[in-house]
PASEBA-1860 file (N, C-alpha, C; in nm, 3 decimals):
! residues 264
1> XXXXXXXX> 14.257/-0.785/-2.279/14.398/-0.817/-2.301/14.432/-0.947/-2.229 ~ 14.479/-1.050/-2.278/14.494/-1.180/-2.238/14.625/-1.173/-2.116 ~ 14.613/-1.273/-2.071/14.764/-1.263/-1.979/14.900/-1.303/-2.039 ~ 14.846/-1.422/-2.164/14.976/-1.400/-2.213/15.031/-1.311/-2.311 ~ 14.970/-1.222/-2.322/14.996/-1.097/-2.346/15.074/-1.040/-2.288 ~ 15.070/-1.043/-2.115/15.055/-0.924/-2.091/15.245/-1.022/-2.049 ~ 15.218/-1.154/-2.007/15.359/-1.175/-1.941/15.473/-1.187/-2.010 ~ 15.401/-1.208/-2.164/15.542/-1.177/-2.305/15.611/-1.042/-2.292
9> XXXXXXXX> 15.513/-0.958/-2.231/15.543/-0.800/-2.283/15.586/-0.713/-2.118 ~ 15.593/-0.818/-2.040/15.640/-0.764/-1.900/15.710/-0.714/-1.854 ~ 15.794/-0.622/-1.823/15.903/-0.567/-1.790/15.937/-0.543/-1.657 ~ 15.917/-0.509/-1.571/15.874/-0.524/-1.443/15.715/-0.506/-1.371 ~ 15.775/-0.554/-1.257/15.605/-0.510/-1.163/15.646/-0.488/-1.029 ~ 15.491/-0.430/-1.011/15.514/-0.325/-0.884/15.379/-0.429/-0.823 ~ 15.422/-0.459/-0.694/15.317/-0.524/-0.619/15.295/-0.413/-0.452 ~ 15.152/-0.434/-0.451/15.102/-0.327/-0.336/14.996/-0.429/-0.260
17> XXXXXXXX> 15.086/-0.401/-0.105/15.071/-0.495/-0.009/14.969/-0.466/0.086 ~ 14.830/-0.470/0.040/14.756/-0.401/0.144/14.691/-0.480/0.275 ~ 14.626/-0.434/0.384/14.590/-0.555/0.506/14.542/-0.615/0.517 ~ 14.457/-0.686/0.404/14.422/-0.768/0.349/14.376/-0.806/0.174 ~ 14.471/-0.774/0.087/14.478/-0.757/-0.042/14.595/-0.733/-0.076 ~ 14.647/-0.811/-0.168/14.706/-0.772/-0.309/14.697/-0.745/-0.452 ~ 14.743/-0.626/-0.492/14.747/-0.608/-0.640/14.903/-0.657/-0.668 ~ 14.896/-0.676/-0.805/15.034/-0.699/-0.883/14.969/-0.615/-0.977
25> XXXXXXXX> 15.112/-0.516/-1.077/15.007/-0.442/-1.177/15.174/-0.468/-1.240 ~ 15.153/-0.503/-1.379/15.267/-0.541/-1.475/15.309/-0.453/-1.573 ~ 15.429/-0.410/-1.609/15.431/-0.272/-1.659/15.566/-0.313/-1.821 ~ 15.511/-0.282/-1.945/15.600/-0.288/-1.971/15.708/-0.214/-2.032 ~ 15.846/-0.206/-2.117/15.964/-0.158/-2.132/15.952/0.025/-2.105 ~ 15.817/0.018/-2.135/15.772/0.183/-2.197/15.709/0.203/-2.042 ~ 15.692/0.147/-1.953/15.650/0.188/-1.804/15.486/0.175/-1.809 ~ 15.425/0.121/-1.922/15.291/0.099/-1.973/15.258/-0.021/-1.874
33> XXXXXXXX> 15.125/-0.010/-1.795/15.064/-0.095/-1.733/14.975/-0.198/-1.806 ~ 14.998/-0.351/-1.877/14.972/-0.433/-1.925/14.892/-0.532/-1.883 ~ 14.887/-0.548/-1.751/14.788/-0.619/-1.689/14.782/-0.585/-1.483 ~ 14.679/-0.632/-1.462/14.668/-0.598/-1.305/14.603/-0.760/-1.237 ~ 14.671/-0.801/-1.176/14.594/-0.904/-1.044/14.544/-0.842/-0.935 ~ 14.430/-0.869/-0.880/14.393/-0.874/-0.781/14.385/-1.050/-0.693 ~ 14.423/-1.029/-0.586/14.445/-1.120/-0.513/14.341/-1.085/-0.338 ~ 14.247/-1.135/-0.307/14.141/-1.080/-0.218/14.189/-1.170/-0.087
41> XXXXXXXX> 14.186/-1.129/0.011/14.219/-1.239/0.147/14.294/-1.276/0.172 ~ 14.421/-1.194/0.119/14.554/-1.257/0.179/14.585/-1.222/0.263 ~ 14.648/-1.310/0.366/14.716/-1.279/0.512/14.887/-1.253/0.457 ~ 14.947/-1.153/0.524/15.094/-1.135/0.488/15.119/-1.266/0.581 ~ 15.079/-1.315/0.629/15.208/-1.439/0.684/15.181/-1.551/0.559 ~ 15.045/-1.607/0.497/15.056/-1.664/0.381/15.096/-1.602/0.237 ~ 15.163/-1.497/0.180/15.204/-1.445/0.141/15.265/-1.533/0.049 ~ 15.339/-1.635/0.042/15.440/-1.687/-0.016/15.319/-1.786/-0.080
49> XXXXXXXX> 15.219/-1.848/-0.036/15.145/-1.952/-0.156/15.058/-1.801/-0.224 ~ 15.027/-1.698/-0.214/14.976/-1.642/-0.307/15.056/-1.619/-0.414 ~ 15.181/-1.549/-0.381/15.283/-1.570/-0.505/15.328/-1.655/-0.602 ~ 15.295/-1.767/-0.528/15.329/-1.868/-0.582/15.203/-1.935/-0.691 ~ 15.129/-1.948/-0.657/15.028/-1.924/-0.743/14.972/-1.821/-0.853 ~ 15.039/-1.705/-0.855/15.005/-1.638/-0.967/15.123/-1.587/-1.078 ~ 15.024/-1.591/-1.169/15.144/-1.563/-1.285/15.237/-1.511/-1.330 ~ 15.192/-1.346/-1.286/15.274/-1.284/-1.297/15.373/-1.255/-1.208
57> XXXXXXXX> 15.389/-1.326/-1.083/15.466/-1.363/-0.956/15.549/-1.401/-0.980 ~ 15.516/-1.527/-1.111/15.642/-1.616/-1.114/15.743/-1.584/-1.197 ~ 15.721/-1.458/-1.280/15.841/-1.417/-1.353/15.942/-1.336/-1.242 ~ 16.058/-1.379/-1.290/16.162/-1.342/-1.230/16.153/-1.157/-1.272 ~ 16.126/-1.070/-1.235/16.165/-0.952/-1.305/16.223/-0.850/-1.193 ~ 16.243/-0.756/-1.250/16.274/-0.620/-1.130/16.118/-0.586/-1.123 ~ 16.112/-0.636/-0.971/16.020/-0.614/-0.878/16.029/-0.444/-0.830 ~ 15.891/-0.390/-0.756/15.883/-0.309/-0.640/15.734/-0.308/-0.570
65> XXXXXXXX> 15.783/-0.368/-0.410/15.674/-0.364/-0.329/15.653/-0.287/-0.274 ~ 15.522/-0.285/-0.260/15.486/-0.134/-0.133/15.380/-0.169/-0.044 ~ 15.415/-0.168/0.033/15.397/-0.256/0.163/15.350/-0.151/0.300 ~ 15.152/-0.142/0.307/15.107/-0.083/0.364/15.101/-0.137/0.498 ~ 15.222/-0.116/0.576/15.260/-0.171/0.704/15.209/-0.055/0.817 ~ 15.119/-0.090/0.895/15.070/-0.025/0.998/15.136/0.095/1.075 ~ 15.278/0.025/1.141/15.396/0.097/1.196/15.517/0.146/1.134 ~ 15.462/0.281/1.088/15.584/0.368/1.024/15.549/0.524/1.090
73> XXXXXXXX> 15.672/0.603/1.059/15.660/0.715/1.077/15.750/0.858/1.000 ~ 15.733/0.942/0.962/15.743/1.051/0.912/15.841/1.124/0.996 ~ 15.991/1.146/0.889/16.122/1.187/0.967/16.139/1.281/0.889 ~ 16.155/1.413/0.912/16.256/1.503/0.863/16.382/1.434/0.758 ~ 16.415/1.430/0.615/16.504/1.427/0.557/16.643/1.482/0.630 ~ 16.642/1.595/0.625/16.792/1.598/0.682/16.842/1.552/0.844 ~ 16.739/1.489/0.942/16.755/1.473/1.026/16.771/1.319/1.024 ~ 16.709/1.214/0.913/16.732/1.094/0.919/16.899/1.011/0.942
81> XXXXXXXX> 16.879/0.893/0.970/17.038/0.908/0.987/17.026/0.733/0.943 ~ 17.060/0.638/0.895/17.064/0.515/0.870/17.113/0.445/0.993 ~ 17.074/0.372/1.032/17.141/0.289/1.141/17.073/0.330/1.313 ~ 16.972/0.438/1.299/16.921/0.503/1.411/16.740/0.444/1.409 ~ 16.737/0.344/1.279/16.625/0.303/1.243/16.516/0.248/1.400 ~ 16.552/0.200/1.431/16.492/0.114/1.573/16.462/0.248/1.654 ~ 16.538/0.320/1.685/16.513/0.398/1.813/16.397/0.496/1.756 ~ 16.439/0.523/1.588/16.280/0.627/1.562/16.176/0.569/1.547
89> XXXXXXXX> 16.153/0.406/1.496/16.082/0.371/1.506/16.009/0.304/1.628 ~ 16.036/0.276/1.746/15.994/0.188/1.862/15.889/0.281/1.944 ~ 15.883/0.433/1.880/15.763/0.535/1.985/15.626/0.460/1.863 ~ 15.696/0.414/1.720/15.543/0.429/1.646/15.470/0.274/1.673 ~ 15.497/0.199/1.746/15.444/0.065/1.782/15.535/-0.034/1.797 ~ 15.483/-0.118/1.824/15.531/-0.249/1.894/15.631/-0.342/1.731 ~ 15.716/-0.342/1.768/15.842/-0.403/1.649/15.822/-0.531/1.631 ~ 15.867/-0.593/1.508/15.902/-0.721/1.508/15.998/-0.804/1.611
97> XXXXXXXX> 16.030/-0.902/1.603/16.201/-0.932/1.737/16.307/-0.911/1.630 ~ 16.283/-0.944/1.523/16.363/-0.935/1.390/16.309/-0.830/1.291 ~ 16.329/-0.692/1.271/16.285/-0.648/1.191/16.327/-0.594/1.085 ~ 16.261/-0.550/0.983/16.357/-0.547/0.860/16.336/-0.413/0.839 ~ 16.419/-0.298/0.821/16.411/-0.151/0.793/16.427/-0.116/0.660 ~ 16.306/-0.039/0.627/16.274/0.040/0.517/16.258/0.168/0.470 ~ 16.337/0.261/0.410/16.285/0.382/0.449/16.249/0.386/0.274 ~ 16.151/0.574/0.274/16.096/0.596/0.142/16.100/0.743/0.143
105> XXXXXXXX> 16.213/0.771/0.057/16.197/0.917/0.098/16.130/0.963/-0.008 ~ 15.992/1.098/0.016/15.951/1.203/-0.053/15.904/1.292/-0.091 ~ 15.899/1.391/-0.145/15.890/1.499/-0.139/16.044/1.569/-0.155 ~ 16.113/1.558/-0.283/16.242/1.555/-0.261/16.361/1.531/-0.163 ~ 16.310/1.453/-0.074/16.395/1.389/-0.011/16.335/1.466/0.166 ~ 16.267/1.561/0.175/16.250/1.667/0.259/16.208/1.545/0.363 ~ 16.152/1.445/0.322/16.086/1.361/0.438/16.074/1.261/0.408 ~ 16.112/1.156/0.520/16.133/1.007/0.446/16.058/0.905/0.577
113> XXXXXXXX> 15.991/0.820/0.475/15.857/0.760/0.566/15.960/0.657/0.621 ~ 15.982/0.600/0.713/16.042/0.493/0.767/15.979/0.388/0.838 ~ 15.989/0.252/0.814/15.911/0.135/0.841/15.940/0.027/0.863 ~ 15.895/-0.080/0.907/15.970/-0.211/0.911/15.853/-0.354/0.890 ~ 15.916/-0.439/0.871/15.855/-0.566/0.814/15.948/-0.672/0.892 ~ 15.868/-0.794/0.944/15.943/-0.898/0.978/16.073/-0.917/0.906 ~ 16.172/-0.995/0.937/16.286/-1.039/0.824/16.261/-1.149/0.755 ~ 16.128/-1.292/0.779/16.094/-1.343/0.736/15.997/-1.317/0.600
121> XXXXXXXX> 15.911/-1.211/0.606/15.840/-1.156/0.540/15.936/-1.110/0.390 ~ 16.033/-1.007/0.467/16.131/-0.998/0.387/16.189/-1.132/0.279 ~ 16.230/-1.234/0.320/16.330/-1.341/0.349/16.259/-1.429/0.215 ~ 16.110/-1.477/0.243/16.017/-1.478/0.147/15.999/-1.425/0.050 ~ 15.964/-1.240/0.010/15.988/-1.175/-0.094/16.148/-1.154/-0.188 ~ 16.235/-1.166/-0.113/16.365/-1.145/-0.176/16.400/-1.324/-0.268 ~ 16.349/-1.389/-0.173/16.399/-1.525/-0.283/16.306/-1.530/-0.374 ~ 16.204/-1.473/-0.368/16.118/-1.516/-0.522/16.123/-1.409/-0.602
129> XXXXXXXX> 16.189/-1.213/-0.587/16.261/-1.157/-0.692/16.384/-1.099/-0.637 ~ 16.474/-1.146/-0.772/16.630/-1.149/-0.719/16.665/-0.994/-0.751 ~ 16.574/-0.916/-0.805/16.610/-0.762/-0.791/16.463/-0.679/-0.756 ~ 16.458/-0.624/-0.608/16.373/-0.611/-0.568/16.364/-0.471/-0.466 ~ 16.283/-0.400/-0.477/16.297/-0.245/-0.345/16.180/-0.213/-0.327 ~ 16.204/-0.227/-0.200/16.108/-0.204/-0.041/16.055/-0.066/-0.028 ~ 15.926/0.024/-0.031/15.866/0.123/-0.031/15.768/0.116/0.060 ~ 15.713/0.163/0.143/15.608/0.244/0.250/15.486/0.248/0.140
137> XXXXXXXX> 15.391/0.195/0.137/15.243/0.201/0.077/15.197/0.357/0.063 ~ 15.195/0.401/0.195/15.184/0.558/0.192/15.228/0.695/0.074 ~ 15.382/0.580/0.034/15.435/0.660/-0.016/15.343/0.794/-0.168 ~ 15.268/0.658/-0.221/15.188/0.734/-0.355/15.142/0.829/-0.265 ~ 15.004/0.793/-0.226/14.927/0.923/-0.140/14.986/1.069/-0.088 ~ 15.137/1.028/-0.022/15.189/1.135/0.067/15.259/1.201/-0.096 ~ 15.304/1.142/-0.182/15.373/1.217/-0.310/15.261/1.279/-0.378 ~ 15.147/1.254/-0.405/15.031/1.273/-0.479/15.029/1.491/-0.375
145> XXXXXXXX> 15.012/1.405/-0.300/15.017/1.550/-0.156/15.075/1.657/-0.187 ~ 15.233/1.593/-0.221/15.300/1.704/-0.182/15.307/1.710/-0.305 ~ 15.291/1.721/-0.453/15.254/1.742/-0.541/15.119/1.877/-0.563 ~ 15.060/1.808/-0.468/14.913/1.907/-0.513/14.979/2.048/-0.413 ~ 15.055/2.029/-0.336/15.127/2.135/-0.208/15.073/2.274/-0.256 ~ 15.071/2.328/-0.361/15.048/2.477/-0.383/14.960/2.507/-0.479 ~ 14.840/2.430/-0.453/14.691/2.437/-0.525/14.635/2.456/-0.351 ~ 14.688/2.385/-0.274/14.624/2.333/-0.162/14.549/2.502/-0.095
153> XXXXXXXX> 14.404/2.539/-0.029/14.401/2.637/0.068/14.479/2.656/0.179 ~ 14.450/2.718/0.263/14.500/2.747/0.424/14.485/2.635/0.495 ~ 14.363/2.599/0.495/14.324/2.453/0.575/14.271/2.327/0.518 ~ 14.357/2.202/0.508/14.327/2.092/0.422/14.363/1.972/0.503 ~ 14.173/1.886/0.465/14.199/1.778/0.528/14.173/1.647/0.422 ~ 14.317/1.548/0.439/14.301/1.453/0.272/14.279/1.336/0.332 ~ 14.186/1.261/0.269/14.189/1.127/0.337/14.190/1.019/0.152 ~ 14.263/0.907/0.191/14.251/0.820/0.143/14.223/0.648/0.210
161> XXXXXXXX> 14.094/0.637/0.134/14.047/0.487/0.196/14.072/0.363/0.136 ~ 14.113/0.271/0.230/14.123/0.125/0.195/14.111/0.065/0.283 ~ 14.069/-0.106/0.251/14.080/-0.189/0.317/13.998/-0.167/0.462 ~ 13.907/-0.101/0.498/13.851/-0.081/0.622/13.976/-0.006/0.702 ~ 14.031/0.087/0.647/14.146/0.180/0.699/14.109/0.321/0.633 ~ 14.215/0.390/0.646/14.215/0.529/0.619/14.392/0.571/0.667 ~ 14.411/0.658/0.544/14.515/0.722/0.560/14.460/0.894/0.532 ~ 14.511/0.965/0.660/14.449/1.098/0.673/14.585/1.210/0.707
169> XXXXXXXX> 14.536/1.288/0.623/14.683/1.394/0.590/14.595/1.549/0.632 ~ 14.690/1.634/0.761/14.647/1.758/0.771/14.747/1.853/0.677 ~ 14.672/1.938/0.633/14.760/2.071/0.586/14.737/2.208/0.617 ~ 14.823/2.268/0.681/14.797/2.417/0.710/14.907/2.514/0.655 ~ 14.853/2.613/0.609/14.927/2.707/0.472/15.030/2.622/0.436 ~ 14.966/2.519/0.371/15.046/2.429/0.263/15.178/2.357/0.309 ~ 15.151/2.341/0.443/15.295/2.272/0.527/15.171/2.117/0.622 ~ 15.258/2.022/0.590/15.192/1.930/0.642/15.181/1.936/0.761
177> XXXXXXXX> 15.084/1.913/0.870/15.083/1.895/0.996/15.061/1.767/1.037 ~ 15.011/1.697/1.003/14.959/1.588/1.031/14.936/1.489/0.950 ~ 15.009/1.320/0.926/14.965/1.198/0.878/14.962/1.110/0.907 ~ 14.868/0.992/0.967/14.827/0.906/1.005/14.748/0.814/0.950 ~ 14.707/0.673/0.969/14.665/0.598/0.938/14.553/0.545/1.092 ~ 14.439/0.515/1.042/14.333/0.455/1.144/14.284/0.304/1.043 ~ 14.179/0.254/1.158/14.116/0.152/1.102/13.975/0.210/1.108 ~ 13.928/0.175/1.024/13.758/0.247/1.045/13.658/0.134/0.967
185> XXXXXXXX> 13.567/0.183/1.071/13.409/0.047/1.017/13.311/0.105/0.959 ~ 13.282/0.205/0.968/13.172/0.317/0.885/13.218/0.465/0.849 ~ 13.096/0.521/0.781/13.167/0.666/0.762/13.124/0.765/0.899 ~ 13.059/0.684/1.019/13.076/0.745/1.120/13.257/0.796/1.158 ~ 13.301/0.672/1.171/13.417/0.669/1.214/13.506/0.768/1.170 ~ 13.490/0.781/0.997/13.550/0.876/0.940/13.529/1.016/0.965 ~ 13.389/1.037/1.034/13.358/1.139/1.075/13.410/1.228/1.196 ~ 13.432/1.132/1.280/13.465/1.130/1.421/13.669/1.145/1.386
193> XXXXXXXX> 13.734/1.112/1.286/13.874/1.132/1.278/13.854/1.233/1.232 ~ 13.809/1.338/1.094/13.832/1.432/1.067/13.774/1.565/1.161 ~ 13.694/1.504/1.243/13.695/1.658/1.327/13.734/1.657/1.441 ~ 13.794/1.561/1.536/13.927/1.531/1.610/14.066/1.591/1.531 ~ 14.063/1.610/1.421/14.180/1.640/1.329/14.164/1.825/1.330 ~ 14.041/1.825/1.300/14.004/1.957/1.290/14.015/2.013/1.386 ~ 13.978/1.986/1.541/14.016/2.053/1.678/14.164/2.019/1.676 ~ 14.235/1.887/1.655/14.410/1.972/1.716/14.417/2.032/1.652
201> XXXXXXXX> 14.443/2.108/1.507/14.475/2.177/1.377/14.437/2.321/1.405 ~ 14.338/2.303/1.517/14.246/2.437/1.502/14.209/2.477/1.372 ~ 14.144/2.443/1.276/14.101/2.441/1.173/13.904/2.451/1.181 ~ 13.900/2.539/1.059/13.723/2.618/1.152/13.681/2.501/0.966 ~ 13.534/2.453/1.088/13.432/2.324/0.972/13.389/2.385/0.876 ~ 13.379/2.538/0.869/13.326/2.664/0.785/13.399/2.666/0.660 ~ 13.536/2.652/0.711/13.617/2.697/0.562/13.679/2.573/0.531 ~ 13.739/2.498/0.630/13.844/2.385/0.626/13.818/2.329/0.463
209> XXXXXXXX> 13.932/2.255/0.395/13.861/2.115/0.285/13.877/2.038/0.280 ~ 13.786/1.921/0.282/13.810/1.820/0.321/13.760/1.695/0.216 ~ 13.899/1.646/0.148/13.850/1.577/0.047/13.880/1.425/0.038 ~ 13.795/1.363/-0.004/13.817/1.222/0.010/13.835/1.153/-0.105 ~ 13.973/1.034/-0.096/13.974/0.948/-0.216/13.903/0.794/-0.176 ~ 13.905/0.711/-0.286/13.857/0.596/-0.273/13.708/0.546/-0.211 ~ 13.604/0.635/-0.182/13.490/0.580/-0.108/13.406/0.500/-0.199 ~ 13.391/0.374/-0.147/13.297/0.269/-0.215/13.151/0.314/-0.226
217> XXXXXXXX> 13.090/0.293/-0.282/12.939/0.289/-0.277/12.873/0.283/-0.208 ~ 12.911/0.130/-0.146/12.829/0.090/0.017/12.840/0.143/0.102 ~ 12.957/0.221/0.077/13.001/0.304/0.225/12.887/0.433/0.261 ~ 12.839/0.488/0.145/12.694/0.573/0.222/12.787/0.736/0.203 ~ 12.929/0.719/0.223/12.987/0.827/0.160/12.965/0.932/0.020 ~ 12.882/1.036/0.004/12.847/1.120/-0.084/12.883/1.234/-0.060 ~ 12.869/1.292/-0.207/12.872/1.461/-0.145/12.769/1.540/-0.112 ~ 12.681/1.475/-0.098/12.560/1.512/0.017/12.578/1.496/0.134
225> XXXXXXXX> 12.642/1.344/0.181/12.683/1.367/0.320/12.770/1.426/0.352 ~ 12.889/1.443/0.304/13.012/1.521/0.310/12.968/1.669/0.334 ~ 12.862/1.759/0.286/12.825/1.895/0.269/12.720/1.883/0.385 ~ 12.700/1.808/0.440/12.641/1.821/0.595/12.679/1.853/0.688 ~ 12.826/1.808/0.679/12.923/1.874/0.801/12.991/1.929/0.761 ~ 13.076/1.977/0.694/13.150/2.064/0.617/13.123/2.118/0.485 ~ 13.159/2.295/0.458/13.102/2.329/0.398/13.221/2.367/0.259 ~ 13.309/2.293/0.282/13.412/2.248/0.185/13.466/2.109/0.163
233> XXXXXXXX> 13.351/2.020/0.133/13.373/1.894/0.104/13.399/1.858/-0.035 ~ 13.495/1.727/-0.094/13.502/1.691/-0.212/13.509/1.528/-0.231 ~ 13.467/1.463/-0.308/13.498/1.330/-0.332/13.557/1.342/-0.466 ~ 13.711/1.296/-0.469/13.764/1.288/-0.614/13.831/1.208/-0.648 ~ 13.909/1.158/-0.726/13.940/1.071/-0.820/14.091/1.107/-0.859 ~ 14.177/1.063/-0.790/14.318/1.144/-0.806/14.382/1.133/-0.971 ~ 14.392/1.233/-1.022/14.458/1.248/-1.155/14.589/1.171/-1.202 ~ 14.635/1.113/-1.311/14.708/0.991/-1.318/14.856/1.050/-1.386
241> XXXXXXXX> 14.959/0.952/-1.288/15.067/0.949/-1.360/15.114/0.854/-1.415 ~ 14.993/0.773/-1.455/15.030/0.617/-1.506/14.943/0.610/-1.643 ~ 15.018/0.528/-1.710/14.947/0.519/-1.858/14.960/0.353/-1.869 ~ 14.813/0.335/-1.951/14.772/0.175/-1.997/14.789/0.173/-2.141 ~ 14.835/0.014/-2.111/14.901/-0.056/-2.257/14.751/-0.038/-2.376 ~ 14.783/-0.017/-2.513/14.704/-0.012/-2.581/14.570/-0.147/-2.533 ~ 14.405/-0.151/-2.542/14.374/-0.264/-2.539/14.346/-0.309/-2.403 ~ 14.433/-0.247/-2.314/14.391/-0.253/-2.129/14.268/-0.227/-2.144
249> XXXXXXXX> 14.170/-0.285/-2.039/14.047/-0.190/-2.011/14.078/-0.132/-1.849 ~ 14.044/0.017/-1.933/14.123/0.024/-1.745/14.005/0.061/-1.674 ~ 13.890/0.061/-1.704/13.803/0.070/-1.620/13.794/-0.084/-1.532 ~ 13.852/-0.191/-1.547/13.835/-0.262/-1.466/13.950/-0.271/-1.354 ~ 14.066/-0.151/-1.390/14.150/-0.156/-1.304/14.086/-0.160/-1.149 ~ 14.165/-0.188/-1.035/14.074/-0.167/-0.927/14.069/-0.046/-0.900 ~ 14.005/-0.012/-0.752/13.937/0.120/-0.724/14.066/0.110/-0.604 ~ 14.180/0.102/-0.615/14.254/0.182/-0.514/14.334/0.295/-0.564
257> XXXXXXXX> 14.386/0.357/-0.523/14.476/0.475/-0.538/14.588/0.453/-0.618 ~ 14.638/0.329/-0.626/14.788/0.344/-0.681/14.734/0.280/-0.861 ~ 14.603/0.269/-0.846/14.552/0.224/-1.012/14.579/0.336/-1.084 ~ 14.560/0.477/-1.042/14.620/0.624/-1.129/14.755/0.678/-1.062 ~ 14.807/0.679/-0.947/14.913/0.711/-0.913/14.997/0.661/-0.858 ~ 15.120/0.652/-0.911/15.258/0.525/-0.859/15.343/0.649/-0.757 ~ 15.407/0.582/-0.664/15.544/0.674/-0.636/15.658/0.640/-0.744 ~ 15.673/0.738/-0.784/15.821/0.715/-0.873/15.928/0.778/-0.839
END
């Protein structure tokens, strides 16, 4: 499918801000995904010449970013309060001097991820789309979650990988306990978070499940290794709430998470 294809037939796009990568994925009238950029090595402080350079950047449209920002944290819905942003956020790391507050609520509203971004960062994205909303990266993964909520066993451990990171979700009788984000260099590392996860949880390696999205090839990640230490391991492929324009090849979509599942 050509690009000018895809930018005649554009309707909006959803760009996903990862810690070193961007996708743009272009969607059109019908919510149909028409084309995808990948953008490899971007620093969020150069941010503004990658945009600027790509095509589908430069259409003015209704934008939505999602913006896998390190320092956020997980609030109770009815306990959130607007304007209390700083004080819940300043236990989850070190702030901008200027920061820009974001919240994402979901799971019907029960819990809303809250986050922040420079105001420059901001300041940059808002002048190049003039209708535009700010989302938590997390957000797909943690909706995908609470979606699967009552398939889930007694004891569930979810990880999704990117970028030499990991986002890792505990579940016990189907109530979240635990979500976090690490940086990791091998599947040692990954090893060493899920059964640190497994002792606070008190969760036994016997039954626990522990399933993983996104593992690359190189990574040495299998379900051979996975069934070495746990005897409820899975590597899967999260099921899609997104549909491609006639003619897409979506096997070249990329291999992250939000290529089959959007927050909506």
């Amino acid at each position: 499918m050509s690009d000018k294809f895809a930018v005649e037939n554009t309707a909006s796009l959803s760009l996903f801000l990862y810690p070193s990568s961007l996708y743009i994925f272009a969607k059109d009238k019908n919510q149909a995904i028409t084309a995808v950029h990948q953008i490899k090595e971007v620093s969020w402080n150069k941010l503004d010449d990658a945009l600027a350079a790509d095509s589908l950047a430069k259409l003015d449209l209704p934008a939505k970013v999602y913006l896998h920002e390190e320092t956020f944290t997980l609030l109770p819905g009815v306990l959130f309060q607007q304007g209390k942003e700083k004080v819940y956020l300043e236990v989850a790391g070190k702030l901008p001097s200027k920061p820009f507050f974001f919240n994402t609520p979901v799971d019907s509203n029960n819990v809303q991820i809250l986050s922040c971004i420079p105001q420059k960062l901001q300041h940059q994205l808002s002048k190049r789309f003039s209708e535009l909303s700010y989302y938590h990266g997390a957000s797909a993964f943690l909706s995908y979650l609470f979606k699967e909520r009552f398939n889930l066993i007694g004891q569930e451990i979810w990880i999704d990988l990117f970028d030499n990171h990991l986002y890792m979700a505990g579940f016990t009788d189907q109530e979240l306990s635990m979500f976090s984000r690490f940086a990791v260099a091998n599947k040692e590392d990954i090893l060493k978070y899920v059964l640190i996860l497994m002792e606070t949880l008190k969760h036994d390696r016997n039954h626990a499940r522990v399933t993983i999205f996104g593992a690359p090839e190189k990574s040495g990640i299998t379900d051979a290794w996975g069934k070495t230490y746990f005897s409820n391991f899975r590597l899967l492929r999260p099921y899609a709430n997104q549909n491609y324009a006639q003619g897409f090849p979506q096997e070249k979509s990329p291999a992250i998470f939000e290529s089959f599942w959007h927050y909506v």
